[in-house]
N, C-alpha and C positions, 0 to 999 in steps of 0.2 A: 455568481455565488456558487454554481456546481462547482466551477474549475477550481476557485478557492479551498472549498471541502476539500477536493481530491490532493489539492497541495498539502495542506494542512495535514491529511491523513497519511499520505505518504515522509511528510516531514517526520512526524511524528516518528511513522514508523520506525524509519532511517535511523533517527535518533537513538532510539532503544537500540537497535538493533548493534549497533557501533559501539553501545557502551558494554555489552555482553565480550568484546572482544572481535577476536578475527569475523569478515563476512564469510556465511555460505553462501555461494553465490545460488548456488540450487533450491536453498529456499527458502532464498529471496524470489526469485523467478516466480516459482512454487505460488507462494504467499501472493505477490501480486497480479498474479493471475486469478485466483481466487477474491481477489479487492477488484477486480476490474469484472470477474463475474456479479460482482454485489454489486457494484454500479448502475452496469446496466437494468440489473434488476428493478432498482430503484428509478434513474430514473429513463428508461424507456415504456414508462406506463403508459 
């Protein structure tokens, strides 16, 4: 179920992110570095 989340939430993102136009790719990076800080947050309880 985590890895599903993290798919899900990454698709998402991707998604948006592509219909805005060209990527940044820096922050993109940026952004899921910050999703991968809230992960562990969650779940390394």
């Amino acid at each position: 179920m985590m890895y599903q989340q993290m798919y899900w939430a990454s698709e998402g993102y991707l998604w948006e992110e592509t219909q805005k136009g060209p990527l940044d790719t820096d922050k993109l990076e940026k952004d899921f570095l910050k999703l991968m800080e809230f992960w562990k947050s969650v779940y390394l309880k």
